[in-house]
C-alpha atoms as one frame of an Amber mdcrd trajectory, in Angstrom:
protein
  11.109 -17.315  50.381  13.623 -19.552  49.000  17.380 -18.544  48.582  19.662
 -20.613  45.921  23.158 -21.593  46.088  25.738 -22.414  44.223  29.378 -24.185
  45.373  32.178 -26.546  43.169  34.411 -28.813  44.393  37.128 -31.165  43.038
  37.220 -34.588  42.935  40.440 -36.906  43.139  41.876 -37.941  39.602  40.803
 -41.222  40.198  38.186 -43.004  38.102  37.821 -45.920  40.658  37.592 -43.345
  43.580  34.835 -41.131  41.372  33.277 -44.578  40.999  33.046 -45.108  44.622
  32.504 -41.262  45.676  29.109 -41.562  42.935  28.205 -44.890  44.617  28.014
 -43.359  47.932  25.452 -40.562  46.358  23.250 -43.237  45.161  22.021 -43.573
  48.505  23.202 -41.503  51.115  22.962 -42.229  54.653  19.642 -41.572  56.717
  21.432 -39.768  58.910  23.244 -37.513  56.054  19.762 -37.117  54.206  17.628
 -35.649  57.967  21.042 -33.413  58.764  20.618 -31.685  55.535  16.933 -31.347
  55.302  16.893 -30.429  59.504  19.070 -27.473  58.722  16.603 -25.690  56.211
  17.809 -27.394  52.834  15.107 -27.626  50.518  16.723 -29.196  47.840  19.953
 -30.275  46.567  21.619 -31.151  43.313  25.288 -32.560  42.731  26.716 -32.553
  38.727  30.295 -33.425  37.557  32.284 -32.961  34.856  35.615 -35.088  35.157
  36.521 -34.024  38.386  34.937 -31.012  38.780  31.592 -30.972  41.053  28.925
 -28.437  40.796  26.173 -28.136  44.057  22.774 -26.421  43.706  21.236 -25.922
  46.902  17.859 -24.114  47.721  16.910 -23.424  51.082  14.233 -22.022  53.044
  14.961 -18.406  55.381  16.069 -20.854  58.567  18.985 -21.831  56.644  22.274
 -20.194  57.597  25.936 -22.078  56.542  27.026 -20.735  60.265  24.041 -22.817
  61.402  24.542 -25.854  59.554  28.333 -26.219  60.336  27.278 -25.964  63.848
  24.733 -28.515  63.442  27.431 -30.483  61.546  30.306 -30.426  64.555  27.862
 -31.902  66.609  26.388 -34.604  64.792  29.009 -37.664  64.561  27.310 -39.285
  61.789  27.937 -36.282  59.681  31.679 -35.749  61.065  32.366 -39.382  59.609
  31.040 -38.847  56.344  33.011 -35.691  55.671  35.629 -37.297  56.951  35.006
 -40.142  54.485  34.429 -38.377  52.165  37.817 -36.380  52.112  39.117 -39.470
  50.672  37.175 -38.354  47.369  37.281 -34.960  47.313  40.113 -32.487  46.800
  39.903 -28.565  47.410  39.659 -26.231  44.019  42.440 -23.924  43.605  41.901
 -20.914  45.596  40.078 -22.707  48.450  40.376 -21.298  52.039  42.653 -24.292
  54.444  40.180 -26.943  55.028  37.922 -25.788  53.363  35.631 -28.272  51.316
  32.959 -26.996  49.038  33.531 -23.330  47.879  30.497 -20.613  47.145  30.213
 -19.687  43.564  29.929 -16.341  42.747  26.502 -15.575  40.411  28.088 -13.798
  37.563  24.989 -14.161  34.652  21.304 -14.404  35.253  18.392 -14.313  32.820
């Protein structure tokens, strides 16, 4: 059984940085790409509008966000890209300190 999920984030008001931060998901790293398919991501999708950023994930019943942040401290590939990353990104209002991307919660479904 798959399980969808939904998170936003903010971008920096910065159409050179969004330039950059889009060029980056034209081809992610190797190493970004295994880390999220190792930790039971099935798919993922990434959609903005001006600076706000919309991720749908589906995963398979392995996946756990306790697991993957675990996965993720250990893996120094991953630690620079968030870290990278950061330079781009900017937490929505509301966010928990440090924390990145923020679970929607499903409010409508059809």
């Amino acid at each position: 059984m798959s399980h969808r999920y939904c998170l936003t984030l903010d971008l920096v008001d910065d159409n050179s940085l969004i330039t950059e931060y889009e060029k980056y998901h034209e081809a992610i790293w190797p190493e970004i790409r295994k880390s999220i398919t190792d930790s039971g991501i099935i798919s993922m999708e990434i959609y903005r509008f001006d600076v706000r950023l919309f991720m749908i994930m589906e995963t398979d019943d392995s996946f756990s966000f306790e697991k993957k942040a675990a996965m993720d401290a250990v893996n120094p590939k991953v630690e620079e890209w968030e870290t990278l990353m950061w330079k781009y990104q900017q937490p929505v209002k509301n966010a928990l300190k440090g924390e990145k991307w923020v679970l929607m919660n499903k409010i409508f479904s059809l």
